[in-house]
C-alpha positions in Angstrom: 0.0 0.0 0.0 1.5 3.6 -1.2 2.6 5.3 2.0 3.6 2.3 4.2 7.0 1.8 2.3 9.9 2.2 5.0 12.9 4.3 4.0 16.3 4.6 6.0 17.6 7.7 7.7 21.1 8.0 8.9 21.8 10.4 11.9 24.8 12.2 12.6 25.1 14.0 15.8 27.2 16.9 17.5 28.1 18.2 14.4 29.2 22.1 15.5 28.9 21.3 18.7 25.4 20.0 18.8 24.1 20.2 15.2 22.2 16.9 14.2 22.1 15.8 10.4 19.5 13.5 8.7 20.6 12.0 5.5 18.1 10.1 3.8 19.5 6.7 2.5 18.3 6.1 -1.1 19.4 10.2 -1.7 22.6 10.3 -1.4 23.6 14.1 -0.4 19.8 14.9 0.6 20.1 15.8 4.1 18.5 18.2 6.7 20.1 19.5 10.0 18.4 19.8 13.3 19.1 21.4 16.6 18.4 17.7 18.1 18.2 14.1 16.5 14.6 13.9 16.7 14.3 17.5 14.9 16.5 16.7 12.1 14.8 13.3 11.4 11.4 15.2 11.6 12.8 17.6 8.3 13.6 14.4 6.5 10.1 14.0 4.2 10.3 18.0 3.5 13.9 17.8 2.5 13.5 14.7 -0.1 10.6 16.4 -1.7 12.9 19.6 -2.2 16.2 17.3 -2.8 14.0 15.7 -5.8 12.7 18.8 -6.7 16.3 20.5 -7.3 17.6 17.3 -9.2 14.8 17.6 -11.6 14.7 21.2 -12.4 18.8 20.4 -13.2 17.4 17.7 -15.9 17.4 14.7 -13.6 15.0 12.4 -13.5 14.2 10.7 -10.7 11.5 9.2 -8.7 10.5 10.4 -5.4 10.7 8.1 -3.0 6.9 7.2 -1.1 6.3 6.0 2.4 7.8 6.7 5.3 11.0 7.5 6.8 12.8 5.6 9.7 16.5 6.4 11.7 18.0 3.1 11.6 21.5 4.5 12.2 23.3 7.6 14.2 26.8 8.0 14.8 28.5 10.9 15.9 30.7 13.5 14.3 33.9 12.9 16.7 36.8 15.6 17.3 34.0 18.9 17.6 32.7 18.1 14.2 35.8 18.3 12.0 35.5 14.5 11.7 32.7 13.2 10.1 30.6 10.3 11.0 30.4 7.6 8.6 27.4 4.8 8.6 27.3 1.2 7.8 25.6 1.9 4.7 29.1 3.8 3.3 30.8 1.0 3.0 28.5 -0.3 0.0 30.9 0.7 -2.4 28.6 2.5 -5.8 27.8 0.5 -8.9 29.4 2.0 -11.4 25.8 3.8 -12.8 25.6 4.8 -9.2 29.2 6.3 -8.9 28.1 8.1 -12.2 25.0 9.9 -11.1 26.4 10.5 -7.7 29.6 12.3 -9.4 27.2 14.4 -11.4 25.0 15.3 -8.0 28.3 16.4 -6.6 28.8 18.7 -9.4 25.4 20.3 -9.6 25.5 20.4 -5.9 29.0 22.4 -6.2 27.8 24.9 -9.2 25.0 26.2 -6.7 27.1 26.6 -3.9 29.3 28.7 -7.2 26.0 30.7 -7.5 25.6 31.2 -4.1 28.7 32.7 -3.5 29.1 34.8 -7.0 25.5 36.0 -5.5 27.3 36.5 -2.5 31.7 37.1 -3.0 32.0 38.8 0.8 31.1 34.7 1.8 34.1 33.4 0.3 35.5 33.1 4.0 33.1 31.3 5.1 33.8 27.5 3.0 37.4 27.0 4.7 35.8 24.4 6.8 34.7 22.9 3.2 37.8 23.1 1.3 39.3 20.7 4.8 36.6 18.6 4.4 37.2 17.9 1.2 40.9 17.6 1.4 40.0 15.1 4.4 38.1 13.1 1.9 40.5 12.9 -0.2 43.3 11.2 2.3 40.0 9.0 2.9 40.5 8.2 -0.5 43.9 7.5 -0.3 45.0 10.8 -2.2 46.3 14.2 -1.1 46.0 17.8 -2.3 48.1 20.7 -0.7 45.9 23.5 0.2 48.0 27.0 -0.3 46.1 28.6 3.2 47.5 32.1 2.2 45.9 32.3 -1.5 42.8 32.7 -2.3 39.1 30.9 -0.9 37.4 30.0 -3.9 40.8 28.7 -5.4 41.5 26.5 -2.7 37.9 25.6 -2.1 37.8 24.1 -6.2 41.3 22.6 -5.8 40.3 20.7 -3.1 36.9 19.3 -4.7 38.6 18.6 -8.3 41.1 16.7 -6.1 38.2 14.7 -4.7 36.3 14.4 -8.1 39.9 13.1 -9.5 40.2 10.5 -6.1 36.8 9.5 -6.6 36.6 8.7 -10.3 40.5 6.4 -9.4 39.1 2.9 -9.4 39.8 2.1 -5.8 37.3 0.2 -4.7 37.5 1.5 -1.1 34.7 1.9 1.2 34.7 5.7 1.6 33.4 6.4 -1.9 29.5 6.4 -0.8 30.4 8.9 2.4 32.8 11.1 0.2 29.6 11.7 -1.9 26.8 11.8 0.5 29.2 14.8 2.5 30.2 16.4 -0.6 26.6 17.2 -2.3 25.0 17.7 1.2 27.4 20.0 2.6 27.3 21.9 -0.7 24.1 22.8 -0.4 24.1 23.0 3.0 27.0 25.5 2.4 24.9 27.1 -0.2 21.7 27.5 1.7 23.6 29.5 4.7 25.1 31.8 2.3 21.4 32.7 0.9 20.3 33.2 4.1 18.2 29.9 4.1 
């Protein structure tokens, strides 16, 4: 019966220092934050309407998920939030049609975050923590990329994600590949959203 069908939420907690995060399971990168665990799975059903919503008015198409939505996991961001919780469902390494549309999420999600700050150039300050994070995933990975600290934001910001892109497309097979995506596209638009004012 339409409705009924369960779907799995992942829950990261104390994420800057008490943030909680809700990342529906079937979308990877669609994810909603809460002051509490309960709050941020609560968003969930909101968010994947939106989440589809933005995919399909980039020329996606995809199905939006019916039923309803169920935390099955939560881990915590460890080390104040600069380390970021992975699930057991990251370890499913992508199929190689689901590494392909993933990749291509990751780079819609960073051309709004783009918008957001060409809409916006006085954030550029603000996506240091991003460019780590994505210099972290890429040591995930099993790669490295030197961030130049003194130069500019945006420059180090895209040399870190083409870094990742690069690690991610390297046939690896590692287990890090489904949480280097999920964190990339939803802290994008996360990222993105903040700098609109959302």
């Amino acid at each position: 019966m339409a409705g009924t069908l369960p779907h799995a939420v992942f829950v990261e907690t104390d994420l800057d220092g008490g943030t909680a995060v809700a990342f529906a399971g079937e979308l990877p990168g669609c994810a909603v934050t809460g002051s509490d665990p309960t709050a941020a799975v609560a968003g969930v059903p909101a968010r994947v309407t939106a989440f589809v919503a933005w995919l399909r008015a980039h020329g996606e198409t995809i199905q939006e998920p019916v039923g309803n939505w169920y935390e099955v996991e939560r881990a915590a961001a460890t080390s104040n939030g600069t380390s970021r919780a992975g699930f057991s469902l990251d370890e499913l390494p992508p199929s190689p049609a689901e590494l392909a549309t993933w990749s291509h999420w990751a780079e819609l999600a960073r051309e709004d975050l783009a918008a957001a700050l060409d809409e916006h150039p006085d954030a550029a300050e603000s996506t240091a923590w991003l460019a780590e994070q994505d210099a972290a995933l890429v040591a995930d990975l099993g790669g490295s990329v030197e961030l130049d600290v003194a130069g500019d934001p945006i420059d180090r910001l895209y040399a870190a994600r083409d870094a990742l892109m690069a690690a991610l497309a390297a046939p690896s097979g590692h287990g890090s590949v489904r949480r280097a995506l999920r964190l990339a596209i939803a802290d994008d638009l996360r990222l993105a959203d903040q700098i609109r004012g959302g």
